[in-house]
C-alpha positions, 0 to 999 in steps of 0.5 A: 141305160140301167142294163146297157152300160153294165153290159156295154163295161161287161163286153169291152173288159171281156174282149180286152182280156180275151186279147190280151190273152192271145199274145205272150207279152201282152198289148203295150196298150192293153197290159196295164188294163188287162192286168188291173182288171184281173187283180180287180176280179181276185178282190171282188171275187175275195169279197164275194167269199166273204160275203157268202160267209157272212151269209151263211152265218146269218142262215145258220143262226136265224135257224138256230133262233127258230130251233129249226128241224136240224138246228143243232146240225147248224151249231155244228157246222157254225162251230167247225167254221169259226175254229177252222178259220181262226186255226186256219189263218194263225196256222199260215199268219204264224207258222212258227210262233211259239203261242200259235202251237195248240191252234196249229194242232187243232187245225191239223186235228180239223182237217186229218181227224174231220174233213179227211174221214168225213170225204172218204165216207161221202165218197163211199156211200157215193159207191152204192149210188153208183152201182144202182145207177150202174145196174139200172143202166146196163140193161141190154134193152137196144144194141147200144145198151148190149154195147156198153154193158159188155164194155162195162163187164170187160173194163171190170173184169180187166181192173179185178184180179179175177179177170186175170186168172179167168184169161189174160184176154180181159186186162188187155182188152180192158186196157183198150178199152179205156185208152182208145174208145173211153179217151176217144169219147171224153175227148169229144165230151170235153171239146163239145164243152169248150166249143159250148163255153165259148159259144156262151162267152161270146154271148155274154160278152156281146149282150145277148145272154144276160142272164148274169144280170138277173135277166132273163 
């Protein structure tokens, strides 16, 4: 009974949502329900931050108590946390107070002058990552690698203005590339994904998967 009612409750909210879903206005019978669970989800799901929030505080400070290897790493990251939140929350609680400006402007400071730069250089040392993989990739050691390797060097030499001056050939086979066989392929990516999530909700919701209990 410890697993069969959670999943039991799991699968009858589940369905009902689903329903729910299917109809513009709703089921008179199932609207009221449908809409409770779905502020009930927006609060548990609030809760959960939170929670993770709080655990990460505990993480960070049993590392600074122990003077982990990296530790001042974790009086970093508890000092960014605590400034932007309380920043964050005077900046949309107040957004007009007098007393709030020095916050507004350190929470402006936070995000422009930190987290800004800090995801441009993240992705850029994402680049070199991906022209190794990319190098290591495009060797034509079968027909479908000599495919994509020249597929990769039209689409390149089309998107550089190189390619251009070298023949008007490369932007325009660049551009099919990239809007028949490139959609093409994404398109299939994305509804063998969709058909998986469904595959798997209609798992959960019918018992068989319960992995998100902590079964196996």
């Amino acid at each position: 009974m410890r697993k069969e009612v959670p999943v039991a409750v799991a699968g009858i909210c589940g369905f009902l949502v689903l329903i729910n879903f299917f109809f513009e206005k709703g089921l008179p019978f199932t609207k009221g329900w449908v809409d409770a669970l779905q502020n009930w989800g927006v609060v548990v799901s609030a809760f959960a931050m939170g929670l993770a929030a709080v655990n990460l505080v505990f993480i960070q400070v049993r590392h600074i108590a122990r003077r982990s290897e990296g530790w001042y790493n974790s009086v970093a990251l508890l000092v960014a946390m605590f400034l932007s939140t309380a920043s964050g929350i005077v900046f949309y609680a107040a957004p007009k107070a007098a007393w709030a400006a020095g916050l507004r402007s350190l929470w402006t400071y936070l995000f422009n002058g930190l987290l800004k730069p800090l995801g441009a250089a993240m992705f850029a040392t994402l680049v070199f990552f991906i022209a190794s993989a990319s190098f290591r990739s495009f060797r034509a050691r079968s027909v479908e690698a000599a495919i994509l390797l020249g597929a990769g060097l039209i689409a390149l030499l089309g998107a550089a203005p190189i390619g251009e001056l070298i023949s008007g050939v490369f932007p325009r086979a660049s551009n099919w590339i990239m809007d028949v066989p490139n959609v093409a392929g994404n398109r299939a990516i994305i509804m063998g994904a969709a058909i998986g999530a469904v595959a798997l909700g209609f798992r959960i919701l019918l018992g068989i998967d319960r992995t998100y209990m902590g079964g196996e």
